[in-house]
Structures are given as C-alpha cells and as structure tokens.
C-alpha positions as CSV (number, residue, x, y, z in Angstrom):
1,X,72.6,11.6,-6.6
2,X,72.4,12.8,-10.6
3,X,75.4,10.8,-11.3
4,X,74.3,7.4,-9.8
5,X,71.0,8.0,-11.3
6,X,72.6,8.7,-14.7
7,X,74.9,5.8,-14.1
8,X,71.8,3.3,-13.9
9,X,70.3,5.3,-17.1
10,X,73.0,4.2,-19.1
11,X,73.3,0.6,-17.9
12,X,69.8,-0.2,-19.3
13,X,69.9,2.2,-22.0
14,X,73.2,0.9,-23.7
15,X,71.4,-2.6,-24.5
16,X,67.6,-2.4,-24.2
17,X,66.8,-5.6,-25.3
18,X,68.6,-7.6,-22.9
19,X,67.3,-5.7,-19.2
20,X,66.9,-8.4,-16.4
21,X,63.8,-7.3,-14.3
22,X,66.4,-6.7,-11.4
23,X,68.4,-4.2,-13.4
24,X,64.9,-2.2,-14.4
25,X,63.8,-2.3,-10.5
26,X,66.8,-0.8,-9.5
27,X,67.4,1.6,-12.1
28,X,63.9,2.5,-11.5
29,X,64.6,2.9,-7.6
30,X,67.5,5.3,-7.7
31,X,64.7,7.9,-9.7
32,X,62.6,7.6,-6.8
33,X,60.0,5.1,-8.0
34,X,58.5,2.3,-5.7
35,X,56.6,-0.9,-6.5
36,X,53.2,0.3,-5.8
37,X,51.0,-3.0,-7.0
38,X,51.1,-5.8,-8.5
39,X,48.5,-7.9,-10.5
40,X,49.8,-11.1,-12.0
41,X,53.3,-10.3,-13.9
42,X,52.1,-6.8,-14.2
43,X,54.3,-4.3,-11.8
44,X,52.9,-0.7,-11.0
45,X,55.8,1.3,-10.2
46,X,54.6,4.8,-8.7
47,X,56.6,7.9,-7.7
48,X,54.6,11.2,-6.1
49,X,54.2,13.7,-8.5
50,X,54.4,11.4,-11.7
51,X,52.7,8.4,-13.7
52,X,52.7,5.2,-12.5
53,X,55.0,3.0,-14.9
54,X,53.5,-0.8,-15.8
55,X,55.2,-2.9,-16.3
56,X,54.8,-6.9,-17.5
57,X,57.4,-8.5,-15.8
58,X,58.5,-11.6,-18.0
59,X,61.6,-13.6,-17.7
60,X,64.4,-13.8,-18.1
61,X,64.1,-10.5,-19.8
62,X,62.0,-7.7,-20.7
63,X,60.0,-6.7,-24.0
64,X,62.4,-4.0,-25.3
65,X,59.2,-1.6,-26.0
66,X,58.5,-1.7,-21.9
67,X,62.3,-0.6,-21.6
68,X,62.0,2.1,-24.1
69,X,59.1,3.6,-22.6
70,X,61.1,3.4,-18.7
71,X,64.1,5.1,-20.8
72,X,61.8,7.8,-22.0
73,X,60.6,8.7,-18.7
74,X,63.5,8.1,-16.8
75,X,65.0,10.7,-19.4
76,X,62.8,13.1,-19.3
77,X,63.2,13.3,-15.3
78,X,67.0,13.4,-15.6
79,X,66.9,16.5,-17.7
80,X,64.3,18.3,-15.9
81,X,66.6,17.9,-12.5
C-alpha cells in the first residue's frame, strides 16, 4: 500500500502547478482521505485521526499553494508510516 501511495505522491509532486482536480482526489484517496463536504468549489477532504484538507476546486487546474499544502501533509503521513 506504501508504494502505490508513494507512487501518487510523486505524480502531483513532480509538477505542482499543473494537478487536474482528478489527479489531487485520487492521490488524496489512496492516503485514506474522503470528500467529507462541499460548499461551493470548496472540497473538505477528511480522514479519522487528522485535519480536514480544503480545498478550492478550480479548473482546469489547481492554485499550486493548495497543492503544496496536500504535498506537505501527504508527506508528513508517508514518513510517519
């Protein structure tokens, strides 16, 4: 499971500025993550046990600060595993 979450890590880490919203949701999936909420093109993705992620949804692709803040956490997980 490590590896295909590391796999989906590196995919939206090699080029942050150009994540589709599909490629975050799944990325953000495979750590466990659901979408919890949604308000407007705001998604709330929770996971039990950690802080929901919000997330403006805008296409075609995301604001690169949004991805570096998913990349962050999704880090931070990866290493603690």
């Amino acid at each position: 499971m490590t590896d295909r979450r590391a796999k989906h890590l590196a995919k939206i880490e090699s080029n942050p500025k150009s994540v589709r919203p599909q490629e975050l949701v799944v990325a953000l999936r495979a750590f466990g993550y659901e979408l919890d909420r949604q308000r407007g093109s705001h998604q709330i993705f929770a996971k039990e046990g950690a802080y929901p992620l919000n997330v403006p949804i805008h296409r075609p692709h995301l604001k690169e600060i949004y991805i570096r803040e998913v990349i962050r956490r999704l880090r931070a997980e990866l290493e603690e595993d």
